[in-house]
C-alpha atoms as one frame of an Amber mdcrd trajectory, in Angstrom:
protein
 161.335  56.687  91.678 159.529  55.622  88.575 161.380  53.267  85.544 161.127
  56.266  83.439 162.507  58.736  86.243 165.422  56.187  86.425 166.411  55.544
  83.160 166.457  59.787  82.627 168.763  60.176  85.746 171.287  56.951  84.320
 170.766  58.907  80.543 171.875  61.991  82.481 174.973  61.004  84.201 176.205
  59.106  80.992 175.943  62.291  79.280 177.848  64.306  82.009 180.441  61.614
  82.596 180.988  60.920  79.373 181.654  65.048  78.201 183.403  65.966  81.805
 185.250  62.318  83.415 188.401  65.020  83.744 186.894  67.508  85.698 184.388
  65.126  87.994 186.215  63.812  91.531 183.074  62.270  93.093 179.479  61.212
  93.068 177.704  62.059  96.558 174.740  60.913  97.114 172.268  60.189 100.031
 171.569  56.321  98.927 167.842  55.090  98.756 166.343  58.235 100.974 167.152
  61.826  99.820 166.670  63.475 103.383 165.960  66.975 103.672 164.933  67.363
 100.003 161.540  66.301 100.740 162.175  62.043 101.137 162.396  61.101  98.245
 163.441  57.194  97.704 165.053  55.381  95.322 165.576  51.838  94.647 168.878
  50.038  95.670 169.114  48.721  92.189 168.969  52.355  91.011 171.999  53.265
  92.741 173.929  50.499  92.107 173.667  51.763  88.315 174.943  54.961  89.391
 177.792  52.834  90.809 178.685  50.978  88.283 178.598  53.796  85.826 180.995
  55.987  88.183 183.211  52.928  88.914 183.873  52.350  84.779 185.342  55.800
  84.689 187.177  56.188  87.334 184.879  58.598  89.542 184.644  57.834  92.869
 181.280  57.453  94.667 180.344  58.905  98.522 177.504  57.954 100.488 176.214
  60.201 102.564 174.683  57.683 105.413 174.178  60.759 108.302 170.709  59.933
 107.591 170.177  56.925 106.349 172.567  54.841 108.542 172.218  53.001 111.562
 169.141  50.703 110.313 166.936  53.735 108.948 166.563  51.907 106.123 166.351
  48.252 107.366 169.164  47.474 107.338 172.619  48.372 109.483 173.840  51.010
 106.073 171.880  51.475 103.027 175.155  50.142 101.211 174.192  46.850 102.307
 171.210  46.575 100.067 173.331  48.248  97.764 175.674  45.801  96.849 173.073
  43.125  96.594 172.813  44.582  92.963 176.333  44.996  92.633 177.040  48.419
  93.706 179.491  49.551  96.057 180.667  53.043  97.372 184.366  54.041  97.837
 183.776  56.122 100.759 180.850  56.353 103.661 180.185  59.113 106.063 178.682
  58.597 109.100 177.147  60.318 111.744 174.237  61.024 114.353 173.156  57.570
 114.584 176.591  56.504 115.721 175.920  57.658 118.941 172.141  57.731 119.185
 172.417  61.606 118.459 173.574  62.169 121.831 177.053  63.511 121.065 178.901
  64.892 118.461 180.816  61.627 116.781 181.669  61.260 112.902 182.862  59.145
 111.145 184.720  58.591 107.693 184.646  55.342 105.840 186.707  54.329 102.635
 187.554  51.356 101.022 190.366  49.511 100.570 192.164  51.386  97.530 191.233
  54.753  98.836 192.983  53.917 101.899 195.949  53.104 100.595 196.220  55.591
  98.554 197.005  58.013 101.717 199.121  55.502 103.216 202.683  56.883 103.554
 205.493  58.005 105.818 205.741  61.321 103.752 203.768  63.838 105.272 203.182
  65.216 101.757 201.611  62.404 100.549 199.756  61.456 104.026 195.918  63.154
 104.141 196.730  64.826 107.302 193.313  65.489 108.722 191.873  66.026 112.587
 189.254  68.196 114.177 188.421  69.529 116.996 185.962  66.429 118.295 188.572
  63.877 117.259 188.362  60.850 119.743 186.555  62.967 122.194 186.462  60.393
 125.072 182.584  61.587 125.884 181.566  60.588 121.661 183.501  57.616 121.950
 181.556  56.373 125.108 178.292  57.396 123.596 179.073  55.969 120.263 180.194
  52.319 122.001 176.953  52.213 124.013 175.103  53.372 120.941 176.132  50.475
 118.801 176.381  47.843 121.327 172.275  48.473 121.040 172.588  46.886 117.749
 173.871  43.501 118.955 170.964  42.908 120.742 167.500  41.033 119.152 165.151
  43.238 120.530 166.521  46.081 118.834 165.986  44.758 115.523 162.753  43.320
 116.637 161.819  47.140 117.602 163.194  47.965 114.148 161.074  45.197 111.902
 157.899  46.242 114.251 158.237  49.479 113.474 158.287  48.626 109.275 155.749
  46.358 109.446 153.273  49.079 111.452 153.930  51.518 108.012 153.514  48.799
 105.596 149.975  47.812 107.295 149.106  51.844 106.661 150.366  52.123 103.575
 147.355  50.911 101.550 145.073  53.090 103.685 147.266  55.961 102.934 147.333
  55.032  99.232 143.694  55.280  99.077 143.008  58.445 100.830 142.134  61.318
  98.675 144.118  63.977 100.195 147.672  62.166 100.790 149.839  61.536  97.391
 152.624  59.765  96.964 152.936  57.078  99.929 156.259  55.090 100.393 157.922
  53.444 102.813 161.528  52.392 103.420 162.936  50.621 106.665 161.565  52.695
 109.235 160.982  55.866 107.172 157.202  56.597 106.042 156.716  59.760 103.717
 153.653  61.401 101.935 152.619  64.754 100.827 149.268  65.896 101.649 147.647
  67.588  98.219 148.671  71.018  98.436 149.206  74.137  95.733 151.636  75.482
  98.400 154.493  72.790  99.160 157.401  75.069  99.912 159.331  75.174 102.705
 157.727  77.315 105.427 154.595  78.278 103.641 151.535  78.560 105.471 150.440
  74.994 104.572 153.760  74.056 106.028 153.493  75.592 109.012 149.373  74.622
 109.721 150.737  70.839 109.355 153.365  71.245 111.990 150.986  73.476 114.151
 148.181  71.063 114.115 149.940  67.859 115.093 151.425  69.602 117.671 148.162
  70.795 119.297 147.186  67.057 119.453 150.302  65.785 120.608 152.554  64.765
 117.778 155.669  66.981 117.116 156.658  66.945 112.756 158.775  68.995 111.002
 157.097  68.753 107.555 159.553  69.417 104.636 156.664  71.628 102.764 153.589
  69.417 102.257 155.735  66.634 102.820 154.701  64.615 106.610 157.530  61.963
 107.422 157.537  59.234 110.671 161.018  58.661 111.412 160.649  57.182 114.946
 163.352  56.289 117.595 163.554  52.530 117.625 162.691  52.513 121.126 159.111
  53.680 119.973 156.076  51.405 121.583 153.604  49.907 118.910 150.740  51.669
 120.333 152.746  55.138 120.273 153.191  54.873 116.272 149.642  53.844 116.027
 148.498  56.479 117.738 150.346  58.764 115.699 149.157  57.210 112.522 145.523
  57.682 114.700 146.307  61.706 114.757 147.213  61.916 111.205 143.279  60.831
 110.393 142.443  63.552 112.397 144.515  66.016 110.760 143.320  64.983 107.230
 139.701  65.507 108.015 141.088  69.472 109.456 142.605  68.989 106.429 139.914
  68.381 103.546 137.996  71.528 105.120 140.605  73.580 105.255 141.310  72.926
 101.086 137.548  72.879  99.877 136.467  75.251  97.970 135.985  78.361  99.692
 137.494  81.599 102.065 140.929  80.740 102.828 141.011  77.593 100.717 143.867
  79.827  98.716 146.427  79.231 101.053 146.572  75.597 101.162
């Protein structure tokens, strides 16, 4: 996200908090990586702002961290990086990564004040809340094993590894003709390949996903958008092989958009 992107989003939300504080509960947001609307990042200072803005008023901020937590983003929660700049959310949902994705297993996070603002013998003050997976014994067990991962150095060595493979692509990337907008972010790597057709499930959509799965690599590209998310488990020469592919699809690629029959639908 660009300075002037920024300061239009922060110009934004002090216009809406400022006209409708009474009728606003929360600010949720995915922090640094906006998933499934096409990756896109933002800075952890960024957020922080939005923070701090909520915090003044009284509006309560949610981070959505289904995605982005569990070392996605290089570290254990995006919050972390967060409230290096001062920014802190009042409530945290997790999910998927807390048990490797291998059973369902959620989790709700709050702070402090939130917290106790529930706390009570009276049922009608209590938040009286359960579900139907609620300490499922199976999630649990998955979850433990899941996180106990996390204590051990390799894991994190698997983790930097894999950041440090995107950043040594990025500038390549950068400098290729037909991919725009390169970024990394823990061990997320996004682009769009140039496209007139970047909706979801258009036919440009559905040649990218088609193509890297004849040679090997299963995507599911968010329009024109191609993201790596890989397991942390993933072996140095597996991501560079992938990274291999994606020169093959590009060259596929630039003849498929030259000028010419069926150039229209990419």
């Amino acid at each position: 996200m660009c300075a002037c992107t920024e300061e239009l989003a922060l110009a934004a939300l002090d216009h809406l908090l400022a006209n409708n504080t009474d009728e606003i509960a929360a600010l949720v947001l995915e922090p640094l990586i906006q998933g499934a609307s096409g990756m896109r990042f933002m800075r952890a200072a960024h957020v922080a702002e939005l923070c701090k803005r909520c915090e003044a008023v009284g509006v309560l901020v949610i981070f959505d961290e289904v995605f982005t937590g569990f070392a996605r983003t290089g570290t254990l929660f995006a919050a972390e990086q967060v409230a290096q700049f001062g920014g802190q959310a009042d409530i945290i949902c997790i999910s998927k990564g807390l048990t490797g994705g291998f059973m369902p297993m959620a989790a709700t996070l709050t702070s402090q004040a939130v917290y106790d603002a529930f706390l009570s013998d009276h049922v009608g003050h209590a938040l009286l809340h359960g579900h139907s997976y609620t300490a499922n014994p199976l999630g649990c067990a998955a979850a433990l094993a899941s996180l106990a991962l996390f204590d051990e150095e390799s894991t994190w060595a698997n983790i930097h590894r894999i950041e440090a493979t995107h950043q040594r692509w990025l500038p390549t990337l950068a400098c290729h003709p037909l991919i725009e907008n390169p970024r990394v972010c823990g061990t997320v790597a996004a682009f769009e390949l140039k496209s007139s057709h970047s909706q979801y499930g258009s036919s440009a959509s559905q040649w990218i996903r088609q193509t890297f799965l004849e040679l090997g690599i299963v995507v599911r590209p968010l329009g024109n958008t191609v993201y790596w998310v890989p397991p942390y488990c993933t072996e140095p020469e597996t991501l560079e092989n992938a990274y291999q592919t994606l020169m093959h699809v590009l060259q596929r690629w630039g003849s498929l958009i030259a000028p010419g029959p069926g150039s229209e639908l990419f």
